[in-house]
TIVEX-852128 format. One record per residue (C-alpha): residue number from 1; chain; z, y, x. Coordinates in Angstrom, 1 decimal. Layout:
# TIVEX-852128
{atom NUM "A" {Z Y X}}
...
This chain:
# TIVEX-852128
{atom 1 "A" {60.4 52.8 -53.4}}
{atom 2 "A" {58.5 49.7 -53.1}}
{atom 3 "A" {60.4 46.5 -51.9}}
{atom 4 "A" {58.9 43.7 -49.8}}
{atom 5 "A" {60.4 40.5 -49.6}}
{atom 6 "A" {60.0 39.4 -45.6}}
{atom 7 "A" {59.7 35.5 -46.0}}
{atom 8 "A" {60.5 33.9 -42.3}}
{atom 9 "A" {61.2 29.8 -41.2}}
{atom 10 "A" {64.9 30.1 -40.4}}
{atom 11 "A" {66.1 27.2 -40.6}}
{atom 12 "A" {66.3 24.8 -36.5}}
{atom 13 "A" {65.7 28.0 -35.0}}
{atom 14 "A" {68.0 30.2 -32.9}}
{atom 15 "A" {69.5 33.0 -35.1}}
{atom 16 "A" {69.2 35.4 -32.3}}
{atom 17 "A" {65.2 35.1 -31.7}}
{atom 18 "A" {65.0 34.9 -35.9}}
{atom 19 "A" {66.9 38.4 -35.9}}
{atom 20 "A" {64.6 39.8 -33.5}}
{atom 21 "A" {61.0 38.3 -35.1}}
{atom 22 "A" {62.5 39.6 -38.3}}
{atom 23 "A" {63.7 43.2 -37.0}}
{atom 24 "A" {60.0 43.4 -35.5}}
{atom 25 "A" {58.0 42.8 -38.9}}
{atom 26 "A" {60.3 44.7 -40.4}}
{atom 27 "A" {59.5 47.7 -38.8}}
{atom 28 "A" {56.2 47.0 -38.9}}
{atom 29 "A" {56.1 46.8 -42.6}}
{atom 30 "A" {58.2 49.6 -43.6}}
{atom 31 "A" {56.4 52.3 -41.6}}
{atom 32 "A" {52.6 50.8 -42.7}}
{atom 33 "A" {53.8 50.8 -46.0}}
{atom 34 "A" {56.8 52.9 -46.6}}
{atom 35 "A" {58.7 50.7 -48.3}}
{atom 36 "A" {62.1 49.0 -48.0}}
{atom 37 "A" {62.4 45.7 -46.4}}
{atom 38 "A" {64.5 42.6 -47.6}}
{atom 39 "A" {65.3 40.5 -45.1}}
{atom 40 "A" {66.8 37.1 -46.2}}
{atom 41 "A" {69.1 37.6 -42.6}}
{atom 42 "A" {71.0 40.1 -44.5}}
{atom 43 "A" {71.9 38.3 -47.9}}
{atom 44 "A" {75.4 38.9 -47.1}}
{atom 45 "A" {76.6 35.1 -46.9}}
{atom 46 "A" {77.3 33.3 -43.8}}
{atom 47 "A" {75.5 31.1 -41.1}}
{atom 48 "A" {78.2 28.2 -41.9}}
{atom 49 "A" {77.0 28.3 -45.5}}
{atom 50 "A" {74.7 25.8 -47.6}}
{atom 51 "A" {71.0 26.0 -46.7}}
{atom 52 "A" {71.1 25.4 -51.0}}
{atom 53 "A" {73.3 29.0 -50.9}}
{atom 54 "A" {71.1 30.6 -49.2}}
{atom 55 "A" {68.0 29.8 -51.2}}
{atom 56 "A" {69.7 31.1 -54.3}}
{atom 57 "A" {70.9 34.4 -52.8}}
{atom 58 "A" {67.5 34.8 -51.4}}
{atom 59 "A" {65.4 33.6 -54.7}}
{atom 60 "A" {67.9 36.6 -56.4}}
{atom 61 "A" {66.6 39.5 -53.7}}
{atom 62 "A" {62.7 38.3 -53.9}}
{atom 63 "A" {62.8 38.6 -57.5}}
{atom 64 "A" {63.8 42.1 -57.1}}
{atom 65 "A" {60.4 42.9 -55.0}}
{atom 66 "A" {57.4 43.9 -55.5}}
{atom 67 "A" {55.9 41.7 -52.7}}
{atom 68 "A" {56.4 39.1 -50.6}}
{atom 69 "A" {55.3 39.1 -46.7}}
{atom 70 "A" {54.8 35.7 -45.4}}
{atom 71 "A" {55.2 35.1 -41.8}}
{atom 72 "A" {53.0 33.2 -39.5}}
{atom 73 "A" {53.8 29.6 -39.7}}
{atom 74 "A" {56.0 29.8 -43.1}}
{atom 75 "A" {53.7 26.6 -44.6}}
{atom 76 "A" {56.1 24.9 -42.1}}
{atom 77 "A" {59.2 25.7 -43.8}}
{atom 78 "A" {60.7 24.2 -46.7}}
{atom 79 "A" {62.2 27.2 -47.7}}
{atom 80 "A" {59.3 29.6 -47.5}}
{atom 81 "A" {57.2 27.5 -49.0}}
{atom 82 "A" {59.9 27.4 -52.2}}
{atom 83 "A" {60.1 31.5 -51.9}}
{atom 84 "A" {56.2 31.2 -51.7}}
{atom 85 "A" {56.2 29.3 -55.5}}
{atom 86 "A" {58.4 31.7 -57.3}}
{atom 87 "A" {56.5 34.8 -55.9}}
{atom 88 "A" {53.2 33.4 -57.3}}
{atom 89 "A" {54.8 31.8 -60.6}}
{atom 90 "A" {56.4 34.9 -61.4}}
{atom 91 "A" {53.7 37.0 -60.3}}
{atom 92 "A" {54.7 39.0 -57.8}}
{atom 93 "A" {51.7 40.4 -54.9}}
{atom 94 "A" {51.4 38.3 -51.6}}
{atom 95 "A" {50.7 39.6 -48.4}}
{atom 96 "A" {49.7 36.8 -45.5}}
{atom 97 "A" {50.7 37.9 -41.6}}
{atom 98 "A" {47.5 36.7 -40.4}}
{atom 99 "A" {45.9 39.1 -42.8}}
{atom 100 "A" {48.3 42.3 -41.9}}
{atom 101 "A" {49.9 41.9 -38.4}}
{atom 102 "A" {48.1 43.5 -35.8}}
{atom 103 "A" {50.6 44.0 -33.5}}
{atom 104 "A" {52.7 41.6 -31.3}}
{atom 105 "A" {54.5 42.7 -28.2}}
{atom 106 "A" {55.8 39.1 -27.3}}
{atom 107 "A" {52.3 37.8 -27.0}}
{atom 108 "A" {50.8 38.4 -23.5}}
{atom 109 "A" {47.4 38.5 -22.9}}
């Protein structure tokens, strides 16, 4: 089964509204493309830990994918922007939201 690699700003945001933006593409994702989702929420170490951690652990999982999904405003983010490098250096496919979401329940219109 293919994996995608969900890449997200985490990082001065509340966890709670991260889980939930992440739980929503993820969804999204898995059933469009019936694949398995990483989510960088669930690398198994804690909120208290290093931000420096967390990149490692998370570097580790999207090198085990076959794509990374970046999320709307990830050119913001330190981090995504990092994960963003290492998918295109070591070639691995990148997928843009604004390209592949079409579906946003928060937004009213």
């Amino acid at each position: 089964m293919k994996k995608i690699y969900l890449s997200f700003p985490i990082s001065h945001f509340d966890i709670e509204e991260r889980r939930e933006f992440a739980a929503k593409r993820a969804k999204y994702l898995s059933e469009v493309f019936d694949c398995e989702v990483v989510n960088p929420l669930e690398n198994g170490l804690g909120q208290d830990v290093h931000w420096r951690e967390h990149m490692k652990r998370d570097v580790q999982f999207l090198l085990e994918c076959d794509t990374i999904f970046m999320c709307k405003d990830w050119e913001y983010s330190k981090g995504c922007r990092f994960e963003h490098e290492v998918a295109v250096t070591c070639g691995i496919n990148v997928m843009y939201e604004n390209n592949y979401w079409v579906f946003e329940p928060e937004r009213k219109l």
